[in-house]
C-alpha positions in Angstrom: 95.7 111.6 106.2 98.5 110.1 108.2 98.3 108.8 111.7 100.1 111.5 113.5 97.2 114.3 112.4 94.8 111.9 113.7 96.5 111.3 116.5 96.9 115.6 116.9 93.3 115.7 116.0 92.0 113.5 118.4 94.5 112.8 121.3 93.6 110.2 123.8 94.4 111.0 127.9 95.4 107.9 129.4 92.5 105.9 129.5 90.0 106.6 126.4 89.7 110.1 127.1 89.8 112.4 124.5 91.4 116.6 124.2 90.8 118.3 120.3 93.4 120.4 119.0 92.2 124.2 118.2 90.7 124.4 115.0 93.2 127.2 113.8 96.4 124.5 114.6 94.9 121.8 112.9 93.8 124.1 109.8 97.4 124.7 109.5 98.4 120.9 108.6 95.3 119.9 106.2 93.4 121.7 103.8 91.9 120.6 101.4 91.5 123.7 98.8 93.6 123.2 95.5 94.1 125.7 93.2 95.2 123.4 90.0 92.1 123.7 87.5 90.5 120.7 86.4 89.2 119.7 83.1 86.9 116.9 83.0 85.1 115.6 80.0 82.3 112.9 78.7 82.6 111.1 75.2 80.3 113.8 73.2 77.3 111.0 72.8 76.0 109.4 68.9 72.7 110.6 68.3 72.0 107.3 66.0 69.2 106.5 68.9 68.3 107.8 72.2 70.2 107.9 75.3 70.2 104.7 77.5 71.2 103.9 81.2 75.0 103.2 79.8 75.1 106.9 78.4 73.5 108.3 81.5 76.3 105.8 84.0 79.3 107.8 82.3 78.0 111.4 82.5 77.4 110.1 86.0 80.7 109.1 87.2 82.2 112.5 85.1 79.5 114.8 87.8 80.3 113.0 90.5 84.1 113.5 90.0 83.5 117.0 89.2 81.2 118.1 91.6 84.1 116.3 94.2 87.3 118.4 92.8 84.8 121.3 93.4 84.0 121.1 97.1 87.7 120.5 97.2 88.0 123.9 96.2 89.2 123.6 92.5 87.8 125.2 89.7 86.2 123.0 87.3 85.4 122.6 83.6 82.8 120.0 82.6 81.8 118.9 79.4 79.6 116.8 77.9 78.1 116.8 74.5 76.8 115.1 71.1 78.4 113.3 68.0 76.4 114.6 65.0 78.6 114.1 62.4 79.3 110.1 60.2 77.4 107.4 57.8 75.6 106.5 60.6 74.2 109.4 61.3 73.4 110.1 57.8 71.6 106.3 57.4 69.9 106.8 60.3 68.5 110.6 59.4 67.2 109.0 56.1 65.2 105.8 57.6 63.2 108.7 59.6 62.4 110.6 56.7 64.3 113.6 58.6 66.7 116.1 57.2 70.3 115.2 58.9 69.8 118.5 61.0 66.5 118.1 61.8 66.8 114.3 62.8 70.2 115.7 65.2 68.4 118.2 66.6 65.4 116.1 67.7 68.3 113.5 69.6 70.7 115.9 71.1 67.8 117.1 73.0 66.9 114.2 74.1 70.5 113.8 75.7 70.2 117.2 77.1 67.1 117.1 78.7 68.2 113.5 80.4 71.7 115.2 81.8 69.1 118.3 83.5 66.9 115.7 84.3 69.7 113.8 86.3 71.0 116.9 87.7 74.3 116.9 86.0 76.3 120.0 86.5 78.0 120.0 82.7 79.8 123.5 81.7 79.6 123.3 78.4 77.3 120.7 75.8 78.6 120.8 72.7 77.5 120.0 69.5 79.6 118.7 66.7 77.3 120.5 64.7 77.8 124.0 65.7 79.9 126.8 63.8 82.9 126.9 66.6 83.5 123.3 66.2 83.6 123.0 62.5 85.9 126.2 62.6 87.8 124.4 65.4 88.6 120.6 63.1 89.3 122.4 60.0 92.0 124.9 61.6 93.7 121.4 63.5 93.7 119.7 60.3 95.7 122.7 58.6 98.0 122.5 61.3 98.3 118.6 61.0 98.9 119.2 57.3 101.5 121.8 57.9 103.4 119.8 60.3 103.6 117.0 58.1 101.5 114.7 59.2 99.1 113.9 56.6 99.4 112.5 53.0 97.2 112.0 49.8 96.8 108.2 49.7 94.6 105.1 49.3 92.7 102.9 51.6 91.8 99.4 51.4 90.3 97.7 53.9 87.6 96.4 56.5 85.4 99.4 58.1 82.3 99.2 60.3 79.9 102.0 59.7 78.2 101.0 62.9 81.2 101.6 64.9 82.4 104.5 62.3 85.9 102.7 62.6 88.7 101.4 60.3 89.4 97.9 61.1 92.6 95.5 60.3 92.2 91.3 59.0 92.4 90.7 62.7 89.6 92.9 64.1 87.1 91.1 61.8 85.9 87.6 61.8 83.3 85.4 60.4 80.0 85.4 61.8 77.0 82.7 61.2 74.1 84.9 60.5 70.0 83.0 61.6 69.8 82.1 57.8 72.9 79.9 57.7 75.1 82.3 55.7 78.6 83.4 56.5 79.3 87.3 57.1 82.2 89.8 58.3 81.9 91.6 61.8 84.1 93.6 63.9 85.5 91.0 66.6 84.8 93.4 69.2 81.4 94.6 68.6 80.0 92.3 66.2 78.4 95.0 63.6 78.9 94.0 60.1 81.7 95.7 58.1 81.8 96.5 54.6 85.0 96.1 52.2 86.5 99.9 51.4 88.9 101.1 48.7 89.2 105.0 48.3 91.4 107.2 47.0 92.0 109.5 50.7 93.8 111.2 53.2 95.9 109.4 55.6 97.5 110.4 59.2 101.1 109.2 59.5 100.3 107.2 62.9 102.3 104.3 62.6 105.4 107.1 63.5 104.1 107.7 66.7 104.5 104.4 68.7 107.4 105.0 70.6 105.4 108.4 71.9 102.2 106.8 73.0 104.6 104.4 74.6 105.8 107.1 76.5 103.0 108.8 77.2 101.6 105.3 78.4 104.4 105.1 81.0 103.3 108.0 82.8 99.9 105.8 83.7 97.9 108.1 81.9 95.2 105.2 81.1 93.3 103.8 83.9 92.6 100.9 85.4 96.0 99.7 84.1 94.0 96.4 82.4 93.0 99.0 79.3 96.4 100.3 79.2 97.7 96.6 78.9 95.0 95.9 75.6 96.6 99.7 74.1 100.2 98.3 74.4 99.1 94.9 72.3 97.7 97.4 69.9 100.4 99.2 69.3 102.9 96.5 68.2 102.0 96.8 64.7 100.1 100.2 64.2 98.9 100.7 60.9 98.5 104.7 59.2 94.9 106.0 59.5 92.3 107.1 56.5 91.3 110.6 58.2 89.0 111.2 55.4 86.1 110.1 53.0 84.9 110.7 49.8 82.3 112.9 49.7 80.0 111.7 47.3 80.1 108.8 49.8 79.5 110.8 53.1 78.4 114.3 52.5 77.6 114.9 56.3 80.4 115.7 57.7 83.1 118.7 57.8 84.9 119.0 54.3 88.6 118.5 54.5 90.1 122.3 54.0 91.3 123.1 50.3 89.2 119.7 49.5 85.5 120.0 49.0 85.6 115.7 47.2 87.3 114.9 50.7 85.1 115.0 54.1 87.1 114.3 57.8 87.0 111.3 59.2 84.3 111.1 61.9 86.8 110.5 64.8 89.3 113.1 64.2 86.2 115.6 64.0 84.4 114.3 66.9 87.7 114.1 69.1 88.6 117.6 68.3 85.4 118.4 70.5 87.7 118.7 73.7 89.8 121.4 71.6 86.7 123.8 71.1 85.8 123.3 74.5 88.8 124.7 75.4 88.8 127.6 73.5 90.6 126.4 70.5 92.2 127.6 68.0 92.2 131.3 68.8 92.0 131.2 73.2 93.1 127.5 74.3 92.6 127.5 78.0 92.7 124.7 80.5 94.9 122.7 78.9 95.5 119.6 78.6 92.1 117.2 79.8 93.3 116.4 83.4 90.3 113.7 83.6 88.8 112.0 80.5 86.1 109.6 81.0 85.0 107.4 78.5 84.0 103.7 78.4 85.3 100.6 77.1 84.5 100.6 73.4 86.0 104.0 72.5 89.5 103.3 74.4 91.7 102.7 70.9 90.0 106.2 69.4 90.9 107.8 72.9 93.9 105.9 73.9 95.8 105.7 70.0 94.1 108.3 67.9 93.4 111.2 70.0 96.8 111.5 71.8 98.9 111.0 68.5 96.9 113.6 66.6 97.4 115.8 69.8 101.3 115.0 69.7 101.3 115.8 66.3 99.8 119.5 66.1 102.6 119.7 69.0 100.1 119.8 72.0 99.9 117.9 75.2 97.8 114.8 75.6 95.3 114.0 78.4 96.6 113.6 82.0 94.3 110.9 82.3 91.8 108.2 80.5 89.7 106.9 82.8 88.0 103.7 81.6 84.9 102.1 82.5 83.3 98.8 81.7 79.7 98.1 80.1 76.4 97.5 81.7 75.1 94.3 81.1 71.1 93.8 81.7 70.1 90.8 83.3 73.1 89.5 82.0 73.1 90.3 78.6 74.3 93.0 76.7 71.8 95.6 75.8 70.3 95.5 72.2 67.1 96.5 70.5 66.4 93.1 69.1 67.0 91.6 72.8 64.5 94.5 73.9 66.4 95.2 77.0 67.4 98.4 77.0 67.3 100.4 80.0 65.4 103.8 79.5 66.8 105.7 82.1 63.9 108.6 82.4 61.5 105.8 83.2 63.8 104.4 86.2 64.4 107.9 87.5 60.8 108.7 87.7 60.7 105.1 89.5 63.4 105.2 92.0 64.0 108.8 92.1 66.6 110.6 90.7 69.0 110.7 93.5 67.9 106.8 94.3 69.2 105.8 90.4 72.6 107.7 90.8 73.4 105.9 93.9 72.7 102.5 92.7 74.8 103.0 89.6 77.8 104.4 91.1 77.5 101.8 93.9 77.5 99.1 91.9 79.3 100.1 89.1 82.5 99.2 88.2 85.3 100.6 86.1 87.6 97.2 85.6 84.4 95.0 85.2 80.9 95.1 83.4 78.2 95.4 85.8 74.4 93.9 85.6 71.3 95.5 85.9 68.1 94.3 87.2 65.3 96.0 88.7 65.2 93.8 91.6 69.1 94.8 92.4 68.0 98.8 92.2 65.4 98.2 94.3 67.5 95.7 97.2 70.6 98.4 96.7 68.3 101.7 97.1 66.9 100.3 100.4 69.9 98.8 101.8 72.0 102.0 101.1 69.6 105.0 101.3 66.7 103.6 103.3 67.6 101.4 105.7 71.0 103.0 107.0 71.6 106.6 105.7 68.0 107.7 106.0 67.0 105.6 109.0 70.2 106.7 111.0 68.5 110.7 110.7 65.0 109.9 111.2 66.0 107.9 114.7 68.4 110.9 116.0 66.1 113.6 114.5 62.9 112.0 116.1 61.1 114.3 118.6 60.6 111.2 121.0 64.2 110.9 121.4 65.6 114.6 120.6 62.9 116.6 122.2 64.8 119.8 121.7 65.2 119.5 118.1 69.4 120.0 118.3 72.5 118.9 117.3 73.7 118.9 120.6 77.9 119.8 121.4 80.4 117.3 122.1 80.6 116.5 125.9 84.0 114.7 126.0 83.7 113.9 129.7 80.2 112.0 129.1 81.9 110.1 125.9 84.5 108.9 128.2 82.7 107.5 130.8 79.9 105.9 128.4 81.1 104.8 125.4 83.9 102.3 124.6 87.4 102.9 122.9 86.1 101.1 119.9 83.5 103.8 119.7 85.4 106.5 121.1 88.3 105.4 117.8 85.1 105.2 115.3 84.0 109.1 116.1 88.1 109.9 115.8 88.4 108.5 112.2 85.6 110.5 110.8 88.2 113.1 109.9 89.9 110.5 108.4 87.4 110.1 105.8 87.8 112.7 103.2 91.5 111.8 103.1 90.5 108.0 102.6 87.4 108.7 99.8 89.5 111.1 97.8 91.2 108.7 96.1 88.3 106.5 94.9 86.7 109.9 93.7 89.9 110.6 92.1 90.1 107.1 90.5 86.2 106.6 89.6 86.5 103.9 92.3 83.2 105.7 93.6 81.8 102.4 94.7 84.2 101.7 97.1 83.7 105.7 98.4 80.0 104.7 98.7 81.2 101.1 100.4 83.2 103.0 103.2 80.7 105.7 104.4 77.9 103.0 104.3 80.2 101.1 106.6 80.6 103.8 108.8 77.3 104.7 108.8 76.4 101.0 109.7 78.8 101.4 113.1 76.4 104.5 113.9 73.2 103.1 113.9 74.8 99.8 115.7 76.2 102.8 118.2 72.9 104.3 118.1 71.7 100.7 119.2 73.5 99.9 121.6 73.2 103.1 123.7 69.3 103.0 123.8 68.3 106.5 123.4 64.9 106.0 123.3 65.5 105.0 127.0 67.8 107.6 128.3 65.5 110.1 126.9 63.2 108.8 129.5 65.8 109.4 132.2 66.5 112.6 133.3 69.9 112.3 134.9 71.0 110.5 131.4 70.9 113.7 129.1 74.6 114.3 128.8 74.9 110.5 127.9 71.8 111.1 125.5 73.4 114.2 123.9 76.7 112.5 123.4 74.9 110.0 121.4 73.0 112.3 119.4 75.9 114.2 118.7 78.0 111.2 117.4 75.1 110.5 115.4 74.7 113.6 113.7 78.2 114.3 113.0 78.6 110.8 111.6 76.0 112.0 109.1 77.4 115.5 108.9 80.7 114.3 107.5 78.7 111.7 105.4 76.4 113.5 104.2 79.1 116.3 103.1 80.8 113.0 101.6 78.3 111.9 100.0 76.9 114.8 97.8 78.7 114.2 94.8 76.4 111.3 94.2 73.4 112.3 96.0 72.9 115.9 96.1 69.2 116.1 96.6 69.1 114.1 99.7 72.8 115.2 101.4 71.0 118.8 100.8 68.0 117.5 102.9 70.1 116.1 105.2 72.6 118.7 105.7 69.5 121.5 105.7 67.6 119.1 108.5 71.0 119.3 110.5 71.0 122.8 110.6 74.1 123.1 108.0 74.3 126.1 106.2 75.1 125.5 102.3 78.2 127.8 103.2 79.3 125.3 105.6 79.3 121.9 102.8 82.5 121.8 101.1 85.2 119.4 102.4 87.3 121.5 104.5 84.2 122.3 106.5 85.0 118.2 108.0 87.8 119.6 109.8 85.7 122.8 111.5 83.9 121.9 114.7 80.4 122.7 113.4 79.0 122.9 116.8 81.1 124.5 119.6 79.4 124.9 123.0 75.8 125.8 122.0 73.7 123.3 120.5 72.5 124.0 116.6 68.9 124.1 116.2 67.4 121.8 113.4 66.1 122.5 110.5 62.2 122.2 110.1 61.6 119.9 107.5 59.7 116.7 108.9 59.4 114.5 105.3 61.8 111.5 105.1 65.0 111.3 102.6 63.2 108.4 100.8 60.7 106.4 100.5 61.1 102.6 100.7 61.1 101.6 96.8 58.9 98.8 96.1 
């Protein structure tokens, strides 16, 4: 928001007195409703193991950026989903003595029930599985076919079955193995790969460099660091098997016209967007405008997925957002380090509202980030505890607010007892939604969360420094006392609306103790003057937003 609507919003008198502009007037210059839809989806998740606190970080960061485009007023598609199909799936089905379907069913529950469980407000799961997909992958491949763009070949080369990927001479290396002896991994992931030759299908992708170049331009892959490592990769861009023999990899969706043949794994999995979408027969909301996805997928996302979309003569993503890893006490996550983070278990322990906080506020998308209990625990209580939640319980305490209100405004009381540093703090909170929408835009969510903490900080300093606890005391001070209160409150108001994207148990707590209607929640409702001339009564709930984790 510029600084001549703040200045219209809240005009100063000469002095530090303060005049609002009607509510209608101001309505008129900012609003905050869009009417573009918005498409937002999650990688569709492996089911080669269970989900951990990596999985559940970028579902997070995909709801919280939904859930803010939809108190913005858009319409929103979400999806989320798992990857049933590849080798690994099929190598991983056999060690538990499971049929393929059975052993998939049994994982991509497990996914789903930790999404409910973290109150993720996903659209659609799909399943790579299911009838509408399959139908979906083998229709885009006729098309890819018909349009030229894939050709009976041979493949020889590196692939990782771990990483269900392809790999040149300069994505492998040499690896000393415990035992002394030497063995080929991916350089980036550090899975063993296995020599290949088959006789296949292959995708003409090394045509479309000068496209994705293009398509790059536009700053279509964010933060620009990951569009920097696509550019190096596409320099020398190689054609891609899209298929495998069958006898080799049975599980998996059969190449049309081609029972010997099965898809390649990507191409299948990435044409999960499509069938959310409606395709083939009613492609709606199209193309992705936000596509989240972390680190180690970028060159399927970022190289594959918009050159296969290019070549069936459809429009690419709008935007790949990029995240980094978590690392656990510093090192990356692994079975054999026995460090994996089992998210269920830390939900139940810090709560589930408590666990989303901490990993959007410290999470990162340019950089890997490191969990440790001990950094939930200092985060939760620093954040939630200690400012957000101590900042209601102090202005919502019947020994200060002995009518139970969120009292109105009384600009004559705020100029003659509070300062213009305070007077300018209460003006900006209209400057906020403005200010946060980018980092929600951006998945820059921690430094959304770094802001209203800030702010939230200046209120309970405020809240200090005017002593309520003693003007409630005083009788003659109540216009001073209900100023306070009132900057209080609306500081968490316009927080709390903030702030429900990540939190939206305990901003629905708060907002319901302030007396907010759920009608009243979405971001225009910043702008409104929630309480006129007649103080709100509060809500009745007494229990506190959280408990200090131990």
């Amino acid at each position: 928001m510029s600084t001549t609507l703040v200045n219209i919003l809240v005009r100063r008198r000469p002095g530090k007195s303060l005049t609002r502009l009607c509510l209608p007037c101001f309505r008129k210059l900012v609003s905050y409703k869009h009417t573009t839809p918005c498409f937002v989806t999650t990688p569709i998740f492996y089911v080669n193991a269970g989900p951990h606190i990596g999985h559940l970080y970028t579902v997070l960061l995909a709801d919280a950026h939904a859930r803010w485009n939809r108190l913005s007023g858009r319409n929103v598609l979400l999806s989320t989903g798992t990857d049933e199909h590849g080798l690994k799936i099929q190598q991983a089905a056999s060690r538990s003595e499971r049929s393929p379907p059975d052993y998939c069913d049994e994982v991509s529950q497990q996914f789903k029930v930790l999404f409910q469980s973290a109150n993720i407000q996903y659209d659609d799961f799909i399943r790579t599985t299911q009838d509408r997909h399959r139908r979906a992958v083998q229709r885009f491949w006729e098309q890819l076919e018909s349009n030229g763009h894939i050709y009976r070949g041979s493949y020889e080369g590196w692939y990782s079955v771990s990483d269900e990927a392809f790999l040149t001479s300069e994505e492998v290396k040499d690896l000393t193995t415990p035992d002394g002896s030497t063995a080929k991994v991916s350089v980036e992931s550090e899975q063993p790969v296995t020599w290949m030759k088959e006789d296949n299908y292959m995708f003409r992708l090394s045509t479309f460099s000068p496209r994705l170049e293009q398509w790059l331009d536009t700053g279509a892959v964010k933060p620009s660091k990951f569009e920097t490592v696509i550019r190096q990769y596409l320099r020398d861009l190689p054609d891609l098997s899209v298929s495998r023999q069958r006898e080799r990899l049975p599980w998996g969706v059969p190449v049309p016209g081609d029972e010997a043949q099965t898809i390649y794994v990507w191409l299948d999995a990435l044409i999960n967007y499509l069938t959310v979408a409606g395709y083939p027969d009613n492609l709606t909301t199209w193309p992705p405008t936000s596509q989240i996805i972390g680190k180690d997928i970028l060159k399927f996302h970022a190289v594959y997925w918009p050159a296969f979309l290019m070549a069936s003569d459809l429009s690419p993503p709008t935007r790949l957002l990029c995240h980094s890893h978590w690392l656990v006490d510093g090192r990356k996550m692994s079975k054999s380090l026995g460090n994996v983070v089992d998210p269920s278990d830390r939900m139940e322990r810090y709560s589930v509202d408590g666990l989303r906080y901490f990993l959007l506020k410290e999470g990162t998308p340019h950089s890997d980030g490191n969990y440790t209990d001990r950094k939930v625990t200092e985060t939760i209580n620093s954040g939630l505890v200690n400012t957000l939640g101590n900042l209601l319980h102090r202005c919502t305490s019947t020994s200060i607010n002995h009518a139970q209100v969120f009292p109105p405004l009384d600009p004559q009381a705020m100029d003659t007892h509070f300062s213009a540093e305070e007077i300018h703090m209460y003006s900006t909170l209209k400057t906020l939604p403005d200010s946060v929408d980018e980092h929600y835009q951006t998945l820059t969510i921690y430094k959304a969360l770094d802001q209203l903490i800030s702010v939230l900080h200046q209120a309970n300093a405020m809240f200090d420094h005017h002593k309520p606890w003693q003007l409630a005391k005083q009788m003659d001070q109540s216009e001073h006392l209900n100023t306070v209160l009132h900057v209080a409150m609306e500081t968490l108001r316009t927080c709390g609306i903030l702030m429900q994207p990540v939190i939206p148990n305990m901003a629905d707590q708060l907002l319901t103790k302030l007396g907010i209607g759920t009608d009243r929640r979405t971001i225009d409702s910043i702008y409104e003057d929630f309480v006129k001339d007649k103080a709100v009564k509060l809500g009745t709930d007494t229990s506190v937003l959280l408990k200090r984790v131990k």
